[in-house]
C-alpha positions in Angstrom: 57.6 103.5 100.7 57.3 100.1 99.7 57.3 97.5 103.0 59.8 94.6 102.8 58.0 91.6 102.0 57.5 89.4 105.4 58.3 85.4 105.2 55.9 83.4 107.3 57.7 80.7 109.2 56.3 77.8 107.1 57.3 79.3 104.1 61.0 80.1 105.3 60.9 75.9 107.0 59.9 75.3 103.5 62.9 77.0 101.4 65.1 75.9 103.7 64.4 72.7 103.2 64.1 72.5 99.6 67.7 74.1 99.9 69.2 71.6 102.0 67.9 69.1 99.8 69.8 70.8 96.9 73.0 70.9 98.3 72.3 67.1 99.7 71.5 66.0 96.5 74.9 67.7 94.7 77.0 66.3 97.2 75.8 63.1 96.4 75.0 62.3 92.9 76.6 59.6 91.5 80.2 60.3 90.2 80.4 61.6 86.4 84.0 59.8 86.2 85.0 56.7 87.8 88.8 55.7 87.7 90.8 52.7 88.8 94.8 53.2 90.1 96.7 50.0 90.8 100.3 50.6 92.5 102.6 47.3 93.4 103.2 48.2 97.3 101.5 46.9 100.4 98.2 48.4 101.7 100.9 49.4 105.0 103.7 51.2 102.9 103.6 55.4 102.5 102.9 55.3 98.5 99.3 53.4 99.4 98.8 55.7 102.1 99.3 59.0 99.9 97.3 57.7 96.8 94.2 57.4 99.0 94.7 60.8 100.6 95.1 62.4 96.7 92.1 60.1 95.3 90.1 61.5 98.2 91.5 65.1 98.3 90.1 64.8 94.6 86.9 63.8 95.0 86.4 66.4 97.4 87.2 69.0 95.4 85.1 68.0 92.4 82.4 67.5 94.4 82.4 64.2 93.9 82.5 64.3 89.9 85.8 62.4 90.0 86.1 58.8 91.8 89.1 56.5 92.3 89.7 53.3 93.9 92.9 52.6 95.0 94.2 48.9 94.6 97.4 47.9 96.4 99.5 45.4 94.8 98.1 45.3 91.5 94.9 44.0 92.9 96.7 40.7 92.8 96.8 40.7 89.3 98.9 37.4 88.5 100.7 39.0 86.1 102.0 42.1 88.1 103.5 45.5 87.2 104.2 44.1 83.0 100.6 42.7 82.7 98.7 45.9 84.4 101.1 48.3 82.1 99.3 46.8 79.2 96.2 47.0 80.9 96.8 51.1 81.6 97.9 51.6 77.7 94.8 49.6 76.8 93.0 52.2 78.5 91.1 49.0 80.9 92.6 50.9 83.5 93.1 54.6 83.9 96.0 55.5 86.1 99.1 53.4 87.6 102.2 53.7 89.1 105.7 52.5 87.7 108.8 52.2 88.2 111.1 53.3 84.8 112.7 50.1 84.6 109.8 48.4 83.8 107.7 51.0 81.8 111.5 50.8 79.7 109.7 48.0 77.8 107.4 50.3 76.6 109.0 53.6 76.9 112.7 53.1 76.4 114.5 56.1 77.4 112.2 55.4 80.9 114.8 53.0 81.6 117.2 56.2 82.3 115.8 56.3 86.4 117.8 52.7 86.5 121.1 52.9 85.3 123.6 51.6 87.9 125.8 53.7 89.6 124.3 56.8 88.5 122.3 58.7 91.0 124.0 59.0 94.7 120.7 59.5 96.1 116.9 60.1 96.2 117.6 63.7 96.7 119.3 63.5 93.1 117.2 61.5 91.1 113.9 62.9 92.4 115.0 66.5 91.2 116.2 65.6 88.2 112.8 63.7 87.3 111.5 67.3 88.1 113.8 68.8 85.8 114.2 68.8 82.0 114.7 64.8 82.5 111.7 63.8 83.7 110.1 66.8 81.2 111.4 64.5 78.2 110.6 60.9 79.7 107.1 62.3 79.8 107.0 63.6 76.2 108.5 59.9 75.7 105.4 58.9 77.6 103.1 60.6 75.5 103.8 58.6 72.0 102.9 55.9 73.8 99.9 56.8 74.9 100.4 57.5 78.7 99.9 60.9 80.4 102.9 61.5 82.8 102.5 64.0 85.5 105.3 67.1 86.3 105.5 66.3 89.9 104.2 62.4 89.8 107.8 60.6 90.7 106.9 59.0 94.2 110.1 57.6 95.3 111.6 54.2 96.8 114.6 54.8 97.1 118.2 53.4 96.5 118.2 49.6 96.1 120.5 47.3 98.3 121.2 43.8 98.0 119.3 41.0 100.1 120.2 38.0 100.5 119.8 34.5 102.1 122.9 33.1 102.1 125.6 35.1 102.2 126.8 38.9 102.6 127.9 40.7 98.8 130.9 42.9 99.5 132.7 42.2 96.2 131.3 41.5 92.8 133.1 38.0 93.4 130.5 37.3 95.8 127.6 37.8 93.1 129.0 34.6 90.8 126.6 32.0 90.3 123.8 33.6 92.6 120.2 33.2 91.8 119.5 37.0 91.9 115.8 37.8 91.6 115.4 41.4 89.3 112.1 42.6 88.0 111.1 42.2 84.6 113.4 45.1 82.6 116.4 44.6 81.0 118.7 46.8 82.5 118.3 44.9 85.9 118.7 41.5 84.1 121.7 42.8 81.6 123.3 44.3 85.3 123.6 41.5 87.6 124.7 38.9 84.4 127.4 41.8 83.8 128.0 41.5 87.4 128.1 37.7 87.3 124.7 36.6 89.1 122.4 34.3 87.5 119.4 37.1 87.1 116.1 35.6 87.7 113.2 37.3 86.7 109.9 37.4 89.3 107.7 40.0 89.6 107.3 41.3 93.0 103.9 39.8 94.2 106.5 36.3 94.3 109.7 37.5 95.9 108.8 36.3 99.3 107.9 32.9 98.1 110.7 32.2 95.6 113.2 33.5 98.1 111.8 30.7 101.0 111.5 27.8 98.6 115.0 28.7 97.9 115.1 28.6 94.3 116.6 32.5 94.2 119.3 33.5 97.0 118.5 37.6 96.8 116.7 40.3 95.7 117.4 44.0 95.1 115.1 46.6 96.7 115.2 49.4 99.1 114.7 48.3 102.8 111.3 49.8 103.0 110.1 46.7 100.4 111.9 44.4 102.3 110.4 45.5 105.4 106.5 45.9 104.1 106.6 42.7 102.6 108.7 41.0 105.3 111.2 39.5 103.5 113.3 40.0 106.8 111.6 36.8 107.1 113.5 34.8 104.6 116.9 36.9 104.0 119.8 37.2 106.2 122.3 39.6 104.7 121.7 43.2 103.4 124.7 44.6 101.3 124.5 48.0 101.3 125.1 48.3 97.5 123.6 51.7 96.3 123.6 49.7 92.8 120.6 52.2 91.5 118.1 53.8 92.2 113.8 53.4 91.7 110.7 55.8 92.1 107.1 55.2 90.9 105.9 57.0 87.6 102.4 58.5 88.9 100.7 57.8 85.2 97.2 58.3 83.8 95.6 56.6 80.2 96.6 59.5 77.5 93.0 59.5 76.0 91.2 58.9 79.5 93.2 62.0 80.9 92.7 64.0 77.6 89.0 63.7 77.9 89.0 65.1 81.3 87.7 68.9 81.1 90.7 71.3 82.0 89.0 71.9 85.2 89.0 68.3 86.4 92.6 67.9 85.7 94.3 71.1 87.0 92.7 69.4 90.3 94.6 66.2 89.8 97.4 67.9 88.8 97.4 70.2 92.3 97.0 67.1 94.2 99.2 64.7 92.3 102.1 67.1 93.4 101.0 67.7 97.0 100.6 63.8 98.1 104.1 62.6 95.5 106.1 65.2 97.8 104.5 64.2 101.1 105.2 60.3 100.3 108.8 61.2 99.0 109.2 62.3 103.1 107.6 59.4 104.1 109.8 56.9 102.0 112.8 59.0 103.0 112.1 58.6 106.6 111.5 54.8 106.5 114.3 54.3 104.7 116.4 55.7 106.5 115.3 54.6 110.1 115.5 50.5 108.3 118.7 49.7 108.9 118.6 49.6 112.2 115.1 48.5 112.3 115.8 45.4 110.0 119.3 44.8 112.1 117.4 44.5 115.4 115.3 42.0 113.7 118.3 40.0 113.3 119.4 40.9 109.7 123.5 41.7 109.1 124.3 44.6 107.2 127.6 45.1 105.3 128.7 48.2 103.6 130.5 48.4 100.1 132.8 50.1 98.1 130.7 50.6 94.3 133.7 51.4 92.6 134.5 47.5 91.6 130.9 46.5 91.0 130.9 50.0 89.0 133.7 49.1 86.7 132.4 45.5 86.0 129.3 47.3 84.3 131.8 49.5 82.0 131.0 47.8 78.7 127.0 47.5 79.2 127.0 51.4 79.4 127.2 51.8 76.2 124.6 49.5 75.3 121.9 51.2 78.0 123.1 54.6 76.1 122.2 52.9 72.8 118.5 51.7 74.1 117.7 55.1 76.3 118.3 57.6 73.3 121.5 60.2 73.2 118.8 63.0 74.4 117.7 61.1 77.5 121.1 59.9 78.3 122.7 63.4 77.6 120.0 65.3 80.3 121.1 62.4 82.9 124.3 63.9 82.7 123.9 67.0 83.4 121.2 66.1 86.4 124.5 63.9 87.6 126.7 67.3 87.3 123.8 69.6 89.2 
């Protein structure tokens, strides 16, 4: 009978070690993909917090084969959320996150997430960007050479008017006000429709246009007023519902295509675990704001939309027009679900 072969102890000391080395050495080669992912919130707010935790969830899964740094607020990129759009369809950057309102100047029928007066809530319009809505704004996506994930909507939440000098209750209130809007049409063609004098800045310069006084308010949910302490220089929040905004988790088409299937199904896992745990977060801060930002000394006022809502009635047709019957036809039917 053949003996089992014995190991000395210098020769086991010796595998071992070239072992560990092994597994050292795979754990820390250099990354085979190296990504960049700009977002337009503050290094403090939920959607910062959860695009680390998915970039790292990542490269722990792939073994390090896939790294991403993370740059809040566009890396203070002068030219904000429009300039670093053209940097992600360039393919200079490889993945971002939007809001549809703005990526409408590239994909049109994104500009569906910001019709006025539509969705009543979060809830609402973060289900129906998982449903066949989203599903087409992402096909939409793809002739333009953007990847768009199924479960990549982080959310915001509904937008409420702030202001510095006075509170909005009736659209009467919004004539002749300097109303800062981001840089999409549907925000500029609203508040004109609604009388304000729509000013466009792009988010990195709210806080200082709004002190040197040349706008009076801004739109947002209270979580952006709160991370980027506009409490600071507003006094009034009208609880206006006007629309809502999410963040469009996207990646550069070709970048993402070249990505072996392996790679991505990883992203894809990860993407959905981290949008759904910020979409808690964001509902939570939103929702504990208002009395947050009153106790800071802000004055909230509710509103009835219906006014404001019927002042919009003959731009409708016009956002119909721009979005694409398809688009505007599976926004109904989220609206009726």
């Amino acid at each position: 009978m053949k003996q089992p072969r014995m190991v000395s102890r210098r020769s086991f000391l010796t595998a071992t070690a070239v072992g560990s080395f092994t597994i050292l050495a795979r754990a820390q080669r250099p990354a085979e993909y190296r990504f960049s992912q700009y977002h337009n919130q503050t290094a403090e707010s939920p959607h910062h917090k959860r695009l680390l935790e998915m970039w790292a969830a990542v490269r722990e899964e792939t073994g390090g084969r896939v790294e991403t740094q993370v740059f809040p607020e566009n890396n203070k990129n002068p030219g904000s959320d429009p300039a670093v759009l053209q940097l992600l369809v360039s393919g200079e950057i490889q993945f971002f996150t939007l809001m549809g309102g703005i990526l409408g100047n590239v994909v049109p029928s994104a500009e569906v997430q910001q019709v006025p007066f539509m969705f009543r809530s979060a809830a609402q319009a973060l289900k129906a960007m998982d449903g066949p809505l989203g599903a087409h704004v992402r096909n939409e996506m793809a002739t333009r050479g953007i990847h768009g994930f199924r479960v990549g909507t982080f959310d915001n939440g509904m937008r409420q008017i702030a202001c510095a000098t006075r509170p909005i209750v009736v659209p009467d209130d919004l004539a002749g006000l300097k109303m800062r809007v981001p840089d999409g049409a549907v925000f500029t063609e609203a508040f004109r429709a609604l009388g304000a004098d729509p000013v466009v800045i792009n988010v990195n310069q709210i806080y200082d246009r709004l002190k040197a006084g040349t706008v009076h308010a801004q739109e947002n949910p209270l979580a952006v007023v709160e991370l980027f302490k506009l409490y600071e220089v507003v006094r009034y929040v009208s609880m206006t519902n006007h629309m809502w905004s999410g963040f469009n988790l996207m990646a550069h088409l070709e970048t993402w295509e070249r990505l072996p299937a392996g790679l991505r199904s990883v992203v894809d896992r990860n993407a959905a675990k981290y949008v759904r745990a910020q979409r808690d977060d964001q509902r939570v801060l939103n929702a504990r704001l208002r009395s947050g930002l009153a106790a800071r000394g802000l004055v909230f006022n509710d509103v009835d939309e219906a006014p404001f809502r019927a002042r919009l009635s003959g731009v409708f047709p016009k956002w119909r027009e721009r979005i694409g019957s398809k688009a505007w036809s599976l926004l109904e039917s989220a609206m009726r679900g």
